[in-house]
Predicted model as a PDB file, atoms N, CA, C, CB and O in Angstrom, pLDDT in the B-factor column:
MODEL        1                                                                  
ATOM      1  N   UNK A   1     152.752  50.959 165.216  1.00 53.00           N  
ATOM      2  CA  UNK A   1     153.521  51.051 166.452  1.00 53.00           C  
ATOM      3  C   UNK A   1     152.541  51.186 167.602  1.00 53.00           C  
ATOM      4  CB  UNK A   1     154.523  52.252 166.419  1.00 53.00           C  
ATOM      5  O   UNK A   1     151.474  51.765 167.398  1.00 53.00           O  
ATOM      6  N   UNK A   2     152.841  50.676 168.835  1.00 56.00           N  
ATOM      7  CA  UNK A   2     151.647  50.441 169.208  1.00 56.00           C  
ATOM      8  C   UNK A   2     151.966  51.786 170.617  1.00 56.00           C  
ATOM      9  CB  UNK A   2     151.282  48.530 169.549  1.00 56.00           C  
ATOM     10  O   UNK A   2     153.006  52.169 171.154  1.00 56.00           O  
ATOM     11  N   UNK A   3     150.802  52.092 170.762  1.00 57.00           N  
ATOM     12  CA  UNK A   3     150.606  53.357 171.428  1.00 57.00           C  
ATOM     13  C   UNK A   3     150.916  54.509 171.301  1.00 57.00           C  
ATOM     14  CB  UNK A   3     150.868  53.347 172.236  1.00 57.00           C  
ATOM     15  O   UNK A   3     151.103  55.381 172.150  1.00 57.00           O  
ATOM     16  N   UNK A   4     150.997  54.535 169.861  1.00 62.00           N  
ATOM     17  CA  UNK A   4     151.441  55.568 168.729  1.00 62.00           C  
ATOM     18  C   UNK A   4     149.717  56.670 169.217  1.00 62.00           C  
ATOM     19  CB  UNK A   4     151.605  54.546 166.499  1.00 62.00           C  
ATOM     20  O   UNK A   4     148.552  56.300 169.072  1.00 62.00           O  
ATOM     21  N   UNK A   5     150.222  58.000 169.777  1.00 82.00           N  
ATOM     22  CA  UNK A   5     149.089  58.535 169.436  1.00 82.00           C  
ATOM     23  C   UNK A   5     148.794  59.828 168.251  1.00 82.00           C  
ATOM     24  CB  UNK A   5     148.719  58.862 170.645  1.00 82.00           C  
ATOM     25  O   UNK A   5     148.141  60.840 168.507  1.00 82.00           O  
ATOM     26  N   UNK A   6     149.320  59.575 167.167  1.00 89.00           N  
ATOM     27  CA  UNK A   6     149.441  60.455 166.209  1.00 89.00           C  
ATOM     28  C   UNK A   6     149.300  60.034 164.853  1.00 89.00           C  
ATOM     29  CB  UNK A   6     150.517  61.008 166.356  1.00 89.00           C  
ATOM     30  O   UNK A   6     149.861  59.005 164.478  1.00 89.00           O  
ATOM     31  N   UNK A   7     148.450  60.882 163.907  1.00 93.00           N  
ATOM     32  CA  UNK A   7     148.749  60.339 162.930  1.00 93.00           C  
ATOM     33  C   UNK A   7     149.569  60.570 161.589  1.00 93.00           C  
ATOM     34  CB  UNK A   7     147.921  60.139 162.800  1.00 93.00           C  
ATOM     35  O   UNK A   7     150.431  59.781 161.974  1.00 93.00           O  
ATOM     36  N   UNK A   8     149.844  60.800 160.876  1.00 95.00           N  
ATOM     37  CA  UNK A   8     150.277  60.773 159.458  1.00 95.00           C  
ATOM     38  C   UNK A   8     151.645  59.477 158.921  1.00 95.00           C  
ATOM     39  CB  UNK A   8     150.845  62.454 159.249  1.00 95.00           C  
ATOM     40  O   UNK A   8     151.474  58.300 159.237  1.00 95.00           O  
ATOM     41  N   UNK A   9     152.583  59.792 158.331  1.00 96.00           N  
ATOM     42  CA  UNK A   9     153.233  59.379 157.855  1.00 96.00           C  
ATOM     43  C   UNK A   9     154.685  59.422 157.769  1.00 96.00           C  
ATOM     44  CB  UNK A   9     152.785  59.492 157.265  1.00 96.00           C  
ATOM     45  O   UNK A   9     155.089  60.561 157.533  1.00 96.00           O  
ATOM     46  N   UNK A  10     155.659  58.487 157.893  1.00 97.00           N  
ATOM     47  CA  UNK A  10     156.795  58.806 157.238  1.00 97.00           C  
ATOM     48  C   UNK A  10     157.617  57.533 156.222  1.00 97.00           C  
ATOM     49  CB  UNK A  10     157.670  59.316 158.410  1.00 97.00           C  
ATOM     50  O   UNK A  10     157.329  56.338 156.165  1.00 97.00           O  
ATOM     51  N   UNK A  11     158.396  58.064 155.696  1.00 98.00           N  
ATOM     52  CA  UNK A  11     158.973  57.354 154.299  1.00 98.00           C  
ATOM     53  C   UNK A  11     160.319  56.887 153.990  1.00 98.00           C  
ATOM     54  CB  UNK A  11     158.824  58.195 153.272  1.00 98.00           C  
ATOM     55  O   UNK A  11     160.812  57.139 152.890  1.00 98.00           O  
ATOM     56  N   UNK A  12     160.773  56.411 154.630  1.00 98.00           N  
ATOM     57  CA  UNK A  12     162.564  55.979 154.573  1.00 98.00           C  
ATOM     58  C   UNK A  12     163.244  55.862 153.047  1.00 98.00           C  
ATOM     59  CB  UNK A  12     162.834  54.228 155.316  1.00 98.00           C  
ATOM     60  O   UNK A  12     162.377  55.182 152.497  1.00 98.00           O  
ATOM     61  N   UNK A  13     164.065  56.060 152.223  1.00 98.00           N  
ATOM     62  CA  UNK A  13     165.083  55.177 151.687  1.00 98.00           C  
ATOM     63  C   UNK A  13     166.151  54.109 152.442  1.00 98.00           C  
ATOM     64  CB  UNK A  13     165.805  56.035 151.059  1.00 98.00           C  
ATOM     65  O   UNK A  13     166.910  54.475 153.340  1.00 98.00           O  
ATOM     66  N   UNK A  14     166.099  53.041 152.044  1.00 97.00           N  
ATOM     67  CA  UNK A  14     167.183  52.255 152.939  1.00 97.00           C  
ATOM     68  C   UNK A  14     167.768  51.190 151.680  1.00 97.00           C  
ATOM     69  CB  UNK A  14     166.351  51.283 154.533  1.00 97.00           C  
ATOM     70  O   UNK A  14     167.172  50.489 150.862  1.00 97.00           O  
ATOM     71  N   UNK A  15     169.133  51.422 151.936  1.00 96.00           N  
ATOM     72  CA  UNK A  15     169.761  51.031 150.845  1.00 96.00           C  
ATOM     73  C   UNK A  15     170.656  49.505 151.958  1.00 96.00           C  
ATOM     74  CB  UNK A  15     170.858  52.610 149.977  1.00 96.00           C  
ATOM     75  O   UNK A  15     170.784  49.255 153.157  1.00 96.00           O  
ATOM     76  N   UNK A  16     171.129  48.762 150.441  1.00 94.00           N  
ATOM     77  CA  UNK A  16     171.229  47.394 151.139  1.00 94.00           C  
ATOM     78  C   UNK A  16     172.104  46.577 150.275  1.00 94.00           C  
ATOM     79  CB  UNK A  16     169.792  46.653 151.352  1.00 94.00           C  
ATOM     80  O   UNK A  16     171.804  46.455 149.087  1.00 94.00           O  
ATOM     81  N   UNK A  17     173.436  45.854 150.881  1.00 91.00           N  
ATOM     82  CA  UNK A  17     174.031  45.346 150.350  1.00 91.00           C  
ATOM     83  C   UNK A  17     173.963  44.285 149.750  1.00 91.00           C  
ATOM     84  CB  UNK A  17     174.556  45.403 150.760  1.00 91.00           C  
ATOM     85  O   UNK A  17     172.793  43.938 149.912  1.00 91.00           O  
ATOM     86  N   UNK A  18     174.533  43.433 149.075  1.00 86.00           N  
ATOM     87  CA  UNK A  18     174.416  42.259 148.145  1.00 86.00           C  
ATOM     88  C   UNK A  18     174.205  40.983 149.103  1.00 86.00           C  
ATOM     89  CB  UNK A  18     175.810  42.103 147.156  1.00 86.00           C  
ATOM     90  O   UNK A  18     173.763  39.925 148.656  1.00 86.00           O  
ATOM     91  N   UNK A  19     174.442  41.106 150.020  1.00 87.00           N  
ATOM     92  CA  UNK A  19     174.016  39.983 151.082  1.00 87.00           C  
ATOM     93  C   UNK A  19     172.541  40.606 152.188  1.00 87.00           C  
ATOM     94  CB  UNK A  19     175.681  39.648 152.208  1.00 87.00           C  
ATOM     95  O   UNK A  19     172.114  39.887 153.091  1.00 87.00           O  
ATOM     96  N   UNK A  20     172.039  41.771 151.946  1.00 89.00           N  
ATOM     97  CA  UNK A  20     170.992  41.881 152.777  1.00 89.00           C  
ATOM     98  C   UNK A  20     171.239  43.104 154.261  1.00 89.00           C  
ATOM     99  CB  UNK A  20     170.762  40.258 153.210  1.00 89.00           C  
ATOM    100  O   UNK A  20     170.456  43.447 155.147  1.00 89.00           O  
ATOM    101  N   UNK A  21     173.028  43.586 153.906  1.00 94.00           N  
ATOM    102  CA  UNK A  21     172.811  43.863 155.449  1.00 94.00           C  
ATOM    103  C   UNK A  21     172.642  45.624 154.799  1.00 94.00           C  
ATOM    104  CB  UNK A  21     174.466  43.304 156.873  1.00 94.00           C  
ATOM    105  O   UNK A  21     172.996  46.148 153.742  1.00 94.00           O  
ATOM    106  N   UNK A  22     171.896  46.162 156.082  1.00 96.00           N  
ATOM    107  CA  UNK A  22     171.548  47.555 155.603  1.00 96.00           C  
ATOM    108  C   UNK A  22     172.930  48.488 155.695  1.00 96.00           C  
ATOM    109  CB  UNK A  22     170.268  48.209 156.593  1.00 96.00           C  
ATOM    110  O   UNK A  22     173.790  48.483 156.575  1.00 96.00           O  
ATOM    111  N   UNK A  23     172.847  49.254 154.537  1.00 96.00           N  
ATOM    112  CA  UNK A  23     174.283  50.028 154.607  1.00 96.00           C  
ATOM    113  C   UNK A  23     173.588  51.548 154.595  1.00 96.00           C  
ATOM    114  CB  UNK A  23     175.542  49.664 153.067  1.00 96.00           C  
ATOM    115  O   UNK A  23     174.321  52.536 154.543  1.00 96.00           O  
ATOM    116  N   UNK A  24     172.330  51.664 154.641  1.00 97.00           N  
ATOM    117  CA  UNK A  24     172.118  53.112 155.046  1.00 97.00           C  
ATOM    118  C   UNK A  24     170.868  53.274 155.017  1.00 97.00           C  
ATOM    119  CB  UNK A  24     172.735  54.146 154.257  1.00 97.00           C  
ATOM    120  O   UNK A  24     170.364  52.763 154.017  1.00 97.00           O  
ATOM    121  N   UNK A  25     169.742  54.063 156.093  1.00 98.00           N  
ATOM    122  CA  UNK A  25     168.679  54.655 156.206  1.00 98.00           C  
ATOM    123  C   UNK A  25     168.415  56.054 155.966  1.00 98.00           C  
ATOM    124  CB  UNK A  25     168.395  54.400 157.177  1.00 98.00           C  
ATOM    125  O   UNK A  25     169.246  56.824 156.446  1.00 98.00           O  
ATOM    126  N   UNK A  26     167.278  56.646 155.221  1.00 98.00           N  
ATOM    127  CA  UNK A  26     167.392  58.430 155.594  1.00 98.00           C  
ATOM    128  C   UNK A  26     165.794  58.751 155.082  1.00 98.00           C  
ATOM    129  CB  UNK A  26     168.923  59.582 154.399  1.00 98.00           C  
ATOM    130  O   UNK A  26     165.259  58.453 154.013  1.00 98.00           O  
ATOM    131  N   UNK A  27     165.353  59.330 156.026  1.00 98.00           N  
ATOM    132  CA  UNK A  27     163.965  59.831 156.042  1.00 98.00           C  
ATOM    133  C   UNK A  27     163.779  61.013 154.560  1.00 98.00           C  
ATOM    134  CB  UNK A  27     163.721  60.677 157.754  1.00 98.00           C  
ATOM    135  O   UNK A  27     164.257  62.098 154.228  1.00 98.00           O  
ATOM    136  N   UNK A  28     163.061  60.285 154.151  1.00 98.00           N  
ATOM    137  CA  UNK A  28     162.498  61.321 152.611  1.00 98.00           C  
ATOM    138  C   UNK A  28     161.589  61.818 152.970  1.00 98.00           C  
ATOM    139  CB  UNK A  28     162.007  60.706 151.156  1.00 98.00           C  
ATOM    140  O   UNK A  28     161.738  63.010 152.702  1.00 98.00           O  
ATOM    141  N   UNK A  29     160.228  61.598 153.665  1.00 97.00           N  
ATOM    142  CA  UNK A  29     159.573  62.498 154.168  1.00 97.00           C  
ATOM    143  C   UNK A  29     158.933  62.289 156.035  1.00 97.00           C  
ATOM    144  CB  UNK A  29     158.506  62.598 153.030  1.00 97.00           C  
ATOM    145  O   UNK A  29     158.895  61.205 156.617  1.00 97.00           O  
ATOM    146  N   UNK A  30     158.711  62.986 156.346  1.00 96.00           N  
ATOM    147  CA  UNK A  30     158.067  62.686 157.588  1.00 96.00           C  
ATOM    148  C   UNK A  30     157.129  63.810 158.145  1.00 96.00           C  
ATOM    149  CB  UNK A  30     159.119  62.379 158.578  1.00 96.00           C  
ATOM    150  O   UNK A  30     157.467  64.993 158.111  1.00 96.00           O  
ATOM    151  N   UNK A  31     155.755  63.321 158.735  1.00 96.00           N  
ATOM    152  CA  UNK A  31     154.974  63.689 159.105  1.00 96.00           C  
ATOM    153  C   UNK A  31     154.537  63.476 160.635  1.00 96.00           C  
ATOM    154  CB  UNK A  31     154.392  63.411 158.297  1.00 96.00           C  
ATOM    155  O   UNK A  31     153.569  64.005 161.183  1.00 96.00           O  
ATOM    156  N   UNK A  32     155.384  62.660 161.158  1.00 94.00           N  
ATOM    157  CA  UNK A  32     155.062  62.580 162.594  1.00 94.00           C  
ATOM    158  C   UNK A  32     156.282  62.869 163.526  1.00 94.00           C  
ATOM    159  CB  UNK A  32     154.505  61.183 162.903  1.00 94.00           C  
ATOM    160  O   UNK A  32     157.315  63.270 162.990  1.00 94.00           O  
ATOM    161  N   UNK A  33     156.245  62.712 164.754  1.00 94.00           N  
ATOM    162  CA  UNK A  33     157.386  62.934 165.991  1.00 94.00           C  
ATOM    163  C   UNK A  33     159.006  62.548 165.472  1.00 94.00           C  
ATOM    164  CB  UNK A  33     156.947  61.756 167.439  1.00 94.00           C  
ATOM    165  O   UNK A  33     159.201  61.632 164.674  1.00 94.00           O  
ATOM    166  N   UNK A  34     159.754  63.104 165.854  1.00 95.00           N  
ATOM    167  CA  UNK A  34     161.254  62.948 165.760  1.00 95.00           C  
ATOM    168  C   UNK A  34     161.064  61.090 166.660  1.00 95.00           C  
ATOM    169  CB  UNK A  34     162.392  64.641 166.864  1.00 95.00           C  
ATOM    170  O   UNK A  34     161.509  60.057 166.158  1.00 95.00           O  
ATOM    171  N   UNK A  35     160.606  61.136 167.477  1.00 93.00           N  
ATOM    172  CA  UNK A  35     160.387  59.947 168.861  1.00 93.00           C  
ATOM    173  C   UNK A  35     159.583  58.260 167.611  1.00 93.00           C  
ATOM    174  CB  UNK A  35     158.471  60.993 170.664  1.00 93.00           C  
ATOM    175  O   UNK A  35     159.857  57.083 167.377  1.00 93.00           O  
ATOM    176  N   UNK A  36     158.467  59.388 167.183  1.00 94.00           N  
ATOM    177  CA  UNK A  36     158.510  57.894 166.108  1.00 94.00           C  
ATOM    178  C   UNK A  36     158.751  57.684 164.860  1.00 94.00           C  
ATOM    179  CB  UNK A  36     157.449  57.276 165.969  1.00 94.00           C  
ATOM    180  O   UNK A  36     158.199  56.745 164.288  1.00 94.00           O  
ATOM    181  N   UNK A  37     159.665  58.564 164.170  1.00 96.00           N  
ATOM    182  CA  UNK A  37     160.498  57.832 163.428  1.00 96.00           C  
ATOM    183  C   UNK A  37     161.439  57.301 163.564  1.00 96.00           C  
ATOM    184  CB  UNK A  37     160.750  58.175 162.789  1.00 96.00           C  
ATOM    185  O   UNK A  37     161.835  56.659 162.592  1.00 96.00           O  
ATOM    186  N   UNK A  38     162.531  57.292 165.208  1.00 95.00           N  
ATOM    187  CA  UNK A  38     163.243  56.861 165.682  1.00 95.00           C  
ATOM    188  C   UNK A  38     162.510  55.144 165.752  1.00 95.00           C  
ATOM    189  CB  UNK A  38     163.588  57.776 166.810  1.00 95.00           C  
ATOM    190  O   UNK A  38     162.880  54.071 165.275  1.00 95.00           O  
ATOM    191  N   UNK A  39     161.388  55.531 166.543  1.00 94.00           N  
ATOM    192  CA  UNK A  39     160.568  53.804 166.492  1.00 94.00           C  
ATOM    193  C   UNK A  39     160.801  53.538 165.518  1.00 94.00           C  
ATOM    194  CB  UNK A  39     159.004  53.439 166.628  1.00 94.00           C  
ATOM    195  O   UNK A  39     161.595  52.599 165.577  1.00 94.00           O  
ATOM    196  N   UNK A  40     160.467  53.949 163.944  1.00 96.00           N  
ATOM    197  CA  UNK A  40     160.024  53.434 163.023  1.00 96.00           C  
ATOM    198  C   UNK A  40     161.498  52.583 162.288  1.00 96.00           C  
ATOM    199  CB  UNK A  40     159.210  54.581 162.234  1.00 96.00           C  
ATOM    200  O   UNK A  40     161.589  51.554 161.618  1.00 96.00           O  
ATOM    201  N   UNK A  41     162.387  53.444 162.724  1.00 97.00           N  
ATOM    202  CA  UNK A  41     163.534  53.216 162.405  1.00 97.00           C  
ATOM    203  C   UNK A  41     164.303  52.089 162.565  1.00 97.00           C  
ATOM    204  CB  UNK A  41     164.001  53.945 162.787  1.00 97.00           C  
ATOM    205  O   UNK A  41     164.946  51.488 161.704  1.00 97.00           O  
ATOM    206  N   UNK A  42     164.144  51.761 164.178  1.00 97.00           N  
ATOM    207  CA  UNK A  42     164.581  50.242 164.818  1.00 97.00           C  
ATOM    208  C   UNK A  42     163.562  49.176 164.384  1.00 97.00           C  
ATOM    209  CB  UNK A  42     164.598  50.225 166.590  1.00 97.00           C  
ATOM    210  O   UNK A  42     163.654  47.962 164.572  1.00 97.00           O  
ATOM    211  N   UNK A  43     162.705  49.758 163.850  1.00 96.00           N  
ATOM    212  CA  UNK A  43     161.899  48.531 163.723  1.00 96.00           C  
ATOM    213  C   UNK A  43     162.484  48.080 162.132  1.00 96.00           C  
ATOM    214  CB  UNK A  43     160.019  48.869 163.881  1.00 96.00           C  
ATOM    215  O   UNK A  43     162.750  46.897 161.920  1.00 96.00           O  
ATOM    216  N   UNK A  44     162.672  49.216 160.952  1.00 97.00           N  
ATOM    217  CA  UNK A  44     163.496  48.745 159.641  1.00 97.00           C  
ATOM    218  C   UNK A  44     164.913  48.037 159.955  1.00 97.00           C  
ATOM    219  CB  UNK A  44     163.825  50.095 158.678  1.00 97.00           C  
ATOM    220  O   UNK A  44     165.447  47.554 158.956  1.00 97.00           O  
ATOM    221  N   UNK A  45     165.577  47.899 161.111  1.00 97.00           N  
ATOM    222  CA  UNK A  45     166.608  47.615 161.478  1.00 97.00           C  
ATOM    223  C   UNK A  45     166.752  45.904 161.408  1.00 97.00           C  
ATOM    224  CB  UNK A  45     166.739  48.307 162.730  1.00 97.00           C  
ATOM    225  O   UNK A  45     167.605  45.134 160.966  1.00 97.00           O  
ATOM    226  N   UNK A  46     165.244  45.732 162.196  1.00 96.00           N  
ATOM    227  CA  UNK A  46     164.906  44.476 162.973  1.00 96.00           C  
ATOM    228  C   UNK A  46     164.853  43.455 161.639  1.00 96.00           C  
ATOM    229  CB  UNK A  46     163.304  44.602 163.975  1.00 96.00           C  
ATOM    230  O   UNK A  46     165.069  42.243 161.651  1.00 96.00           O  
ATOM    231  N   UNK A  47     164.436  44.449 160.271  1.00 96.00           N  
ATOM    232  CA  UNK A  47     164.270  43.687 159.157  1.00 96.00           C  
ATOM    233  C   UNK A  47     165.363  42.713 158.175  1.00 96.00           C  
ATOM    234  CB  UNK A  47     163.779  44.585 158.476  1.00 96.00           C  
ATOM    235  O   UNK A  47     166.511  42.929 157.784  1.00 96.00           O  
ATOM    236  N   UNK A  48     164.462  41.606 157.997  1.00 93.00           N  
ATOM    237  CA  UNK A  48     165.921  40.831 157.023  1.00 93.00           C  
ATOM    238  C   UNK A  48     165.562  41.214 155.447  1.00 93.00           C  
ATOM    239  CB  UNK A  48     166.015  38.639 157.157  1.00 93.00           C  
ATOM    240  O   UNK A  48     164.630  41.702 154.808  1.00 93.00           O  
ATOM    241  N   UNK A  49     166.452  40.859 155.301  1.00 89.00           N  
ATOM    242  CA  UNK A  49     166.496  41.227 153.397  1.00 89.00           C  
ATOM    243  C   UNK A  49     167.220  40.080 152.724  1.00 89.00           C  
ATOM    244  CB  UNK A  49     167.547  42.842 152.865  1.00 89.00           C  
ATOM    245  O   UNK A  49     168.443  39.970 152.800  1.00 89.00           O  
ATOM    246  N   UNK A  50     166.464  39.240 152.074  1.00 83.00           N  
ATOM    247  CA  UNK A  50     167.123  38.731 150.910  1.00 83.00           C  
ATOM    248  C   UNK A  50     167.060  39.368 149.276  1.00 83.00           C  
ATOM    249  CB  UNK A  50     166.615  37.428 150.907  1.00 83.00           C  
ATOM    250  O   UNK A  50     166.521  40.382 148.832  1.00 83.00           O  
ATOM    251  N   UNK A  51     167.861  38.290 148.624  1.00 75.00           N  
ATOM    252  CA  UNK A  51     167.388  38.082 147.813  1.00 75.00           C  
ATOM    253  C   UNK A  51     166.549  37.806 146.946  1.00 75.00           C  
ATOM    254  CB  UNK A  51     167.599  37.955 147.846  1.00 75.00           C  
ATOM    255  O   UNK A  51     166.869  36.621 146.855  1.00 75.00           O  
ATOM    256  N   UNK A  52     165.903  37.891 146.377  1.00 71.00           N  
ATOM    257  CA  UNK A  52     164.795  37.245 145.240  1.00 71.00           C  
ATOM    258  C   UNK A  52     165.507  36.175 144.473  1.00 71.00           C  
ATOM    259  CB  UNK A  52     164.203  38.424 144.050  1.00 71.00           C  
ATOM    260  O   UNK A  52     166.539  36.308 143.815  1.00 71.00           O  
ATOM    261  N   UNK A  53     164.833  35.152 144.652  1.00 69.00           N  
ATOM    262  CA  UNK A  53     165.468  33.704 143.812  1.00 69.00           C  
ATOM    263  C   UNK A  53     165.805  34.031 142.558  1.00 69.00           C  
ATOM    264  CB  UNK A  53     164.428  32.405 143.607  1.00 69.00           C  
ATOM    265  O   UNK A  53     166.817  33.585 142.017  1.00 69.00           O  
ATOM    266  N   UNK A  54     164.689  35.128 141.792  1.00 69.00           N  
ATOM    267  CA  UNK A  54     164.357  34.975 140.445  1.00 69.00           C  
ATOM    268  C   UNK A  54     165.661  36.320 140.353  1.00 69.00           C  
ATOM    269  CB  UNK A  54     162.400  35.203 139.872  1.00 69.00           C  
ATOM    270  O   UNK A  54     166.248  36.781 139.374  1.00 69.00           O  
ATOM    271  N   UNK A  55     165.713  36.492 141.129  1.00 63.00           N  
ATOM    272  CA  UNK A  55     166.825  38.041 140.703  1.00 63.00           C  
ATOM    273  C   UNK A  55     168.177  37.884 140.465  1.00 63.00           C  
ATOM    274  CB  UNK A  55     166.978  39.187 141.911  1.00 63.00           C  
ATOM    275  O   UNK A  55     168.984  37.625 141.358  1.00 63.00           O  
ATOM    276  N   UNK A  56     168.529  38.065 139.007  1.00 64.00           N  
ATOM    277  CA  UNK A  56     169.581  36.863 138.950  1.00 64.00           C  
ATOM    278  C   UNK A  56     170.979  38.269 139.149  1.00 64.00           C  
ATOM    279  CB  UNK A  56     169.515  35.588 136.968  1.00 64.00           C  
ATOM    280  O   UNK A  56     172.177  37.992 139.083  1.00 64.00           O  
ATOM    281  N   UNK A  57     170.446  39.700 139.386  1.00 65.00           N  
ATOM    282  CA  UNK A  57     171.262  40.737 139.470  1.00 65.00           C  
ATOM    283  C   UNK A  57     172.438  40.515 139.961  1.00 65.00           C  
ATOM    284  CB  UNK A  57     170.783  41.621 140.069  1.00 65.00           C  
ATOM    285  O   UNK A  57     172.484  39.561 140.738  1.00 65.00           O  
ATOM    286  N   UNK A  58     174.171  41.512 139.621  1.00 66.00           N  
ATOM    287  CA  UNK A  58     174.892  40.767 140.268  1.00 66.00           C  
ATOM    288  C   UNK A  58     175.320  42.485 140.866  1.00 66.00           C  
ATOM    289  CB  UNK A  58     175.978  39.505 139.405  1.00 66.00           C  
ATOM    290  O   UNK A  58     176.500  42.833 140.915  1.00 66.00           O  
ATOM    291  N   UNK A  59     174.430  43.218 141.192  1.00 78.00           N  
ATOM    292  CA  UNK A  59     174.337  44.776 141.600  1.00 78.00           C  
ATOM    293  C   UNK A  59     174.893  44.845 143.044  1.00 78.00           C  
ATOM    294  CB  UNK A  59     172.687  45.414 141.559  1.00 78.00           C  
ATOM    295  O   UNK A  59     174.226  44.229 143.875  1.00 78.00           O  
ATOM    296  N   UNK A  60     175.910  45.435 143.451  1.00 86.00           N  
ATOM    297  CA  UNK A  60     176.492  45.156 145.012  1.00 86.00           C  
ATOM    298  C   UNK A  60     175.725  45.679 146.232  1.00 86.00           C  
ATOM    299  CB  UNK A  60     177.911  45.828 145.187  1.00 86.00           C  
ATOM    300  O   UNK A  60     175.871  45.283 147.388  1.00 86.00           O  
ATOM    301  N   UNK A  61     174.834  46.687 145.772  1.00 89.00           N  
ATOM    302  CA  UNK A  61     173.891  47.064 146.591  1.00 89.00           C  
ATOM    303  C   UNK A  61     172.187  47.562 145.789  1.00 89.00           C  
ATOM    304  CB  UNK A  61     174.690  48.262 147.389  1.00 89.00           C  
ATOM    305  O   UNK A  61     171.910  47.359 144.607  1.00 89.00           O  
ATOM    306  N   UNK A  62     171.470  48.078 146.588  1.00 90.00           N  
ATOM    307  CA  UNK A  62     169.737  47.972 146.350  1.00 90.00           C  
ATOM    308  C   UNK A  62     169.411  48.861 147.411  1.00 90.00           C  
ATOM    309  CB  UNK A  62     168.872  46.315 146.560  1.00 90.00           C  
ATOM    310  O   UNK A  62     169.584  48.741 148.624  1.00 90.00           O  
ATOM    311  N   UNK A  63     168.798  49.976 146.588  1.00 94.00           N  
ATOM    312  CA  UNK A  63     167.816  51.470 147.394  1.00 94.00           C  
ATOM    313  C   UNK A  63     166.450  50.842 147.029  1.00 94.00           C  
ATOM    314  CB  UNK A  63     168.020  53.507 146.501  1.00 94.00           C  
ATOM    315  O   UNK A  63     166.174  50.275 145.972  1.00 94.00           O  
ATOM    316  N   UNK A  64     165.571  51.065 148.195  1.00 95.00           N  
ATOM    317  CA  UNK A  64     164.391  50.619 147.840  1.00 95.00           C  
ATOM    318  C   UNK A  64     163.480  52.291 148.661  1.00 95.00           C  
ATOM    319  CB  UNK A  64     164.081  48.709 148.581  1.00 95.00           C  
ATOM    320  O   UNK A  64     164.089  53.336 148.885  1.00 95.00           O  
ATOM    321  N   UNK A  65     161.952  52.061 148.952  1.00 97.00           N  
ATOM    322  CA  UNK A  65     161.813  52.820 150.260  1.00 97.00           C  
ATOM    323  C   UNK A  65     160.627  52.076 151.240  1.00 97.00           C  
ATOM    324  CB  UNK A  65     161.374  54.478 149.888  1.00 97.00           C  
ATOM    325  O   UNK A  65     159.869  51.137 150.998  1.00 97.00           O  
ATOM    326  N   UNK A  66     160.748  52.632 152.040  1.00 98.00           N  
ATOM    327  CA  UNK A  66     159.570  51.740 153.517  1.00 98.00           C  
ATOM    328  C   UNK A  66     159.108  52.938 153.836  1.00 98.00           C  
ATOM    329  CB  UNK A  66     160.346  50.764 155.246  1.00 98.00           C  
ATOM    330  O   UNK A  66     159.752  53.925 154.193  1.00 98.00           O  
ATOM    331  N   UNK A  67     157.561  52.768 153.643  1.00 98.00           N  
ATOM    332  CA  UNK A  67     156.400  53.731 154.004  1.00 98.00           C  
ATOM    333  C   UNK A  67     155.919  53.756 155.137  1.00 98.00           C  
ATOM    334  CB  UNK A  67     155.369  53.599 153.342  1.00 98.00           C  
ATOM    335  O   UNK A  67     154.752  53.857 154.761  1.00 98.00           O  
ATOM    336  N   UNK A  68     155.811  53.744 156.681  1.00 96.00           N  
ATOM    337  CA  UNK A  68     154.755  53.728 157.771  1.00 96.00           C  
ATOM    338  C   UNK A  68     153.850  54.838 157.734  1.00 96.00           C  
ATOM    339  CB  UNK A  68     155.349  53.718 159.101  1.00 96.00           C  
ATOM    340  O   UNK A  68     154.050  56.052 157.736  1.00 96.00           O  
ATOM    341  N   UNK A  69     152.479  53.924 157.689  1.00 95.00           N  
ATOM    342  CA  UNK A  69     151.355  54.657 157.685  1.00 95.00           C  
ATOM    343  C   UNK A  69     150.596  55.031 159.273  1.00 95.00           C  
ATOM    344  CB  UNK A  69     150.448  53.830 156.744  1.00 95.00           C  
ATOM    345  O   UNK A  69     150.287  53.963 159.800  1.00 95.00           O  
ATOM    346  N   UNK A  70     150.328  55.889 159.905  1.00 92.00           N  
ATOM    347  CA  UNK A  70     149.574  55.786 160.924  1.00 92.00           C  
ATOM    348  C   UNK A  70     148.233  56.768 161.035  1.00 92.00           C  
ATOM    349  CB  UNK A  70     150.461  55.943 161.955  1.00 92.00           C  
ATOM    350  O   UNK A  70     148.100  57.890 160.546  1.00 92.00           O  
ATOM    351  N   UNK A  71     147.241  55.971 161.859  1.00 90.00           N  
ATOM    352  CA  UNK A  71     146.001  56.508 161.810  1.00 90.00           C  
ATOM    353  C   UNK A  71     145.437  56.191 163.069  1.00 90.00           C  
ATOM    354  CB  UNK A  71     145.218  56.058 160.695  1.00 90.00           C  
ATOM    355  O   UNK A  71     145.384  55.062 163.557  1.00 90.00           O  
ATOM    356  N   UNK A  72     144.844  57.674 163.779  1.00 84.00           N  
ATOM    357  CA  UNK A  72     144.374  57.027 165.251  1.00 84.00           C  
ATOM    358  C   UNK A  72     142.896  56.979 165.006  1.00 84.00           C  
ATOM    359  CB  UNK A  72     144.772  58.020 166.764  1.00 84.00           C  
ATOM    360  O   UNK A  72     142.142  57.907 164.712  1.00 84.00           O  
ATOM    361  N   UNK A  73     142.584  55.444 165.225  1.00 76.00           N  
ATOM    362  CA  UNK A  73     141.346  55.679 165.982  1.00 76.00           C  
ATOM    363  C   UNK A  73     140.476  55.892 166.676  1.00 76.00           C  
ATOM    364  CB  UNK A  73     141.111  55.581 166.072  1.00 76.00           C  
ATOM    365  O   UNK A  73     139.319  55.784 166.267  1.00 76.00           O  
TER     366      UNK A  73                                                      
ENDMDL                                                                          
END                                                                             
């Protein structure tokens, strides 16, 4: 994130329906500002999700998690 001046980490679960659209976000851990995991948040928003060709699953939804790492130099 850019002009992020802090560092550590935070870790989402974001779960996702059979077509891709997100049906829920929730912070599992966090190590930085309330302000940027809110960033971090719209930015998992911005994300598309398919399928995997090879995934022949017929599962109505999919929990995965999204890690942002930050480090100031």
């Amino acid at each position: 994130v850019k002009d992020a001046n802090e560092s550590g980490k935070v870790v989402f679960s974001v779960k996702i329906d059979a077509d891709g659209n997100i049906l829920g976000i929730s912070v599992i851990e966090k190590q930085v500002s309330e302000a940027l995991v809110q960033r971090c948040k719209a930015e998992i928003n911005k994300m598309e999700f398919v399928k995997n060709r090879d995934n022949a699953s017929t599962s109505e939804s999919a929990t995965g998690t999204i890690t942002f790492v930050f480090r100031v130099n």
